[in-house]
Every structure is written in structure tokens, then in C-alpha cells.
N, C-alpha and C positions, 0 to 999 in steps of 0.2 A: 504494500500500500504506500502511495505515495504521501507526505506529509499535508496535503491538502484535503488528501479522502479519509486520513485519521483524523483531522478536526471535525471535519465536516460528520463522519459519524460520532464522535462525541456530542456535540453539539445537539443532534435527531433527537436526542434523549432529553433532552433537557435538564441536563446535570449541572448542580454548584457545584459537585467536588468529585475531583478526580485523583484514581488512584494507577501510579505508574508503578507496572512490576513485572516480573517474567522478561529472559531475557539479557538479565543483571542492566538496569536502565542508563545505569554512571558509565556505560560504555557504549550506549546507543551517540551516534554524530550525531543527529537529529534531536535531539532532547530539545534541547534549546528551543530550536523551530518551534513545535508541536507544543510545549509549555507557552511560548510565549503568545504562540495563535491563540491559544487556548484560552490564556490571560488577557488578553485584546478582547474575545469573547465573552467576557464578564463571568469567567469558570471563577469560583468565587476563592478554591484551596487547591493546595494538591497535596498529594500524600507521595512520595518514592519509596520504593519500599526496594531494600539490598541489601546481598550479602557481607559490603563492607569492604569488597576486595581494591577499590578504589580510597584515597584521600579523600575528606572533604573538602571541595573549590567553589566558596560564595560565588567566585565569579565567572563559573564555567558552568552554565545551564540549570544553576540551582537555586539564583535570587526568587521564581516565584515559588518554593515550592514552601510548603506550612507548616509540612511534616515529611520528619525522614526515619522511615521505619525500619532500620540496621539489624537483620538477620544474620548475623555470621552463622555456617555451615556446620552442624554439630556429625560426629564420627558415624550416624545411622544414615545421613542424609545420601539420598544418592548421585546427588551432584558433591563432587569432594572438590571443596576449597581449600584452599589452607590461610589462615587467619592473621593476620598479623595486630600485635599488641598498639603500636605506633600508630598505623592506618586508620584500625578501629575509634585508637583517642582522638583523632580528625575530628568526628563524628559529637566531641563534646564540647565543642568549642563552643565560645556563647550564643556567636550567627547562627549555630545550627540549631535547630527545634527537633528533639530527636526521643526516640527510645529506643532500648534495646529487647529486641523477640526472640527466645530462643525455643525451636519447637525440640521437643524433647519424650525422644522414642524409649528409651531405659538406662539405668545407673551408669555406662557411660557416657553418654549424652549430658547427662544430671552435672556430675561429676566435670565433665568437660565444661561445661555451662560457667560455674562456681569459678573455674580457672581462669575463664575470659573476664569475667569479674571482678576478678580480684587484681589479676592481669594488669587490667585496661582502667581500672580502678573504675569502673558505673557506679555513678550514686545508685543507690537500691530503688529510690523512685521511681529511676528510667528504666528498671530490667520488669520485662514480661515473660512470663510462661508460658507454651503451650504446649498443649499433648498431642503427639504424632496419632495420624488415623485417617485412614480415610471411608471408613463407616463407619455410620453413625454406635457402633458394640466396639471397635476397637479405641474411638475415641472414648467413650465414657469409661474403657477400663483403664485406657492409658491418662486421663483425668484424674480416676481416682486415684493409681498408684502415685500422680507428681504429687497429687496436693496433700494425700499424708507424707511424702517426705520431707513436702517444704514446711508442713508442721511441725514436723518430728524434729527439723534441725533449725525450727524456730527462723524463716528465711524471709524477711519482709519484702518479698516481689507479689507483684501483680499477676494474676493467672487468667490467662483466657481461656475462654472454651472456643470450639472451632465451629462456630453458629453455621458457617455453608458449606459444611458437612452435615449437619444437621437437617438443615432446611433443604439442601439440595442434594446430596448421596457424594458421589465419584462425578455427577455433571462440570465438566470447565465452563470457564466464561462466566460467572456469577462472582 
């Protein structure tokens, strides 16, 4: 698609808020364009959502964006990144508006998680959890295992549930 028929179908929808992901977005040329059309358009936020493998650069395609939602790549994932502590810190500068998501399939994931954390030193505010699955039975059991761990070792993060898994099954595009 050219950058003119990605606005133009955002746009159809009539969407305030857009969320860029898939793909790893911080390495798309076009970002720029497509944010900025988009923001011309009265899109009202955007959200990016990455694995972190890039620095954060205010001034390289990312002045409109609201939210940057930095997924670094945990040991279950089947895309393997590899992480870096430095890169990641990019990501907590004050211009950036950020949290950190880490989807997490079992005790090495958990465990790997803890390290990026502490690592990269994330205030506890910004870290999110969530539990790998993509049905609706694998997520609620991989739910409950995080969220008594993170009790168990008393871990002040935010936990998500994976709502379009829920509402939508294995459907993409939602």
C-alpha cells in the first residue's frame, strides 16, 4: 500500500486514535509520512507500539506520537530479538511518553522480565504485564499463573488481560 491509501483507509473509519505496530514500526521509512498525514487529518493520538530494538529519536518520525508502547522480546516469543539495556533506556527519556509490556508465557519469560527491569532500571509505574495466549483457556490460565506470582513476590506492575483474545479468538486485524 502506498502511503496515501494507508491514510486514506485510516481515515474511512473514522478514528481519533491510532495505533502503529507489526512490522517493528521504528524501522518503517515511511513512518513519518503516514503519522504526519494522519496528524494533518485531525487523528487526534497515536500509540507505537515496539520491541525497543531501535533508540528513541524525538526527531525522527516520532514528534506526533502520544504513546510508545516498548515491548522488548521475552525468551518464548517467536520473533527473537535481543535486547539491549542502553537502547531500551532511550525509551525513558522525559520527551518520550512510554511504558513498558512484557507478554509473558512462563518463569523464564517472568524471570527475564525482572532483569530488563532492573537492567534498564523502569520505574514500576511504566512496566505492564501480560499473559501469552492466544485463546481465550490459554490466556486465563497463563493470567492466573502471572498474577499469583506477581503477588507472591509482592511486584507493583500493572497487569493486563488480552481483551482481543477474548472478544475476538486467533482473528488478526482487530
Amino acid at each position: 500500500m502506498h502511503n496515501s491509501e494507508i491514510i486514506a483507509e485510516v481515515l474511512k473509519h473514522g478514528l481519533k486514535h491510532v495505533v502503529m505496530t507489526g512490522g517493528e514500526p521504528t524501522i518503517q521509512t515511511d513512518l513519518h509520512t503516514v503519522m504526519t498525514g494522519l496528524y494533518m487529518a485531525d487523528i487526534e493520538s497515536f500509540e507505537i507500539e515496539t520491541a525497543g530494538i531501535k533508540p528513541f529519536d524525538y526527531n525522527h518520525a516520532t514528534n506526533h506520537a502520544t504513546l510508545w508502547n516498548v515491548s522488548p522480546k521475552m525468551p518464548s516469543a517467536k520473533a527473537k530479538m535481543e535486547w539491549d539495556p542502553e537502547v531500551l533506556a532511550t525509551y525513558l527519556e522525559p520527551k518520550c511518553r512510554s511504558i513498558f509490556k512484557f507478554v509473558i508465557s512462563d518463569d523464564i519469560d517472568f524471570d527475564m522480565m525482572k532483569r530488563v527491569v532492573s537492567e534498564v532500571n523502569i520505574p514500576s509505574s511504566r512496566v505492564w504485564l501480560m499473559p501469552q495466549g492466544v485463546t481465550s483457556e490459554e490466556v486465563s490460565l497463563s493470567l492466573a499463573a502471572l498474577m499469583e506470582r506477581a503477588v507472591r513476590e509482592r511486584l507493583p506492575y500493572r497487569i493486563s488481560n488480552r481483551m482481543q483474545v477474548t472478544a475476538f479468538g486467533k482473528k488478526r486485524g482487530v
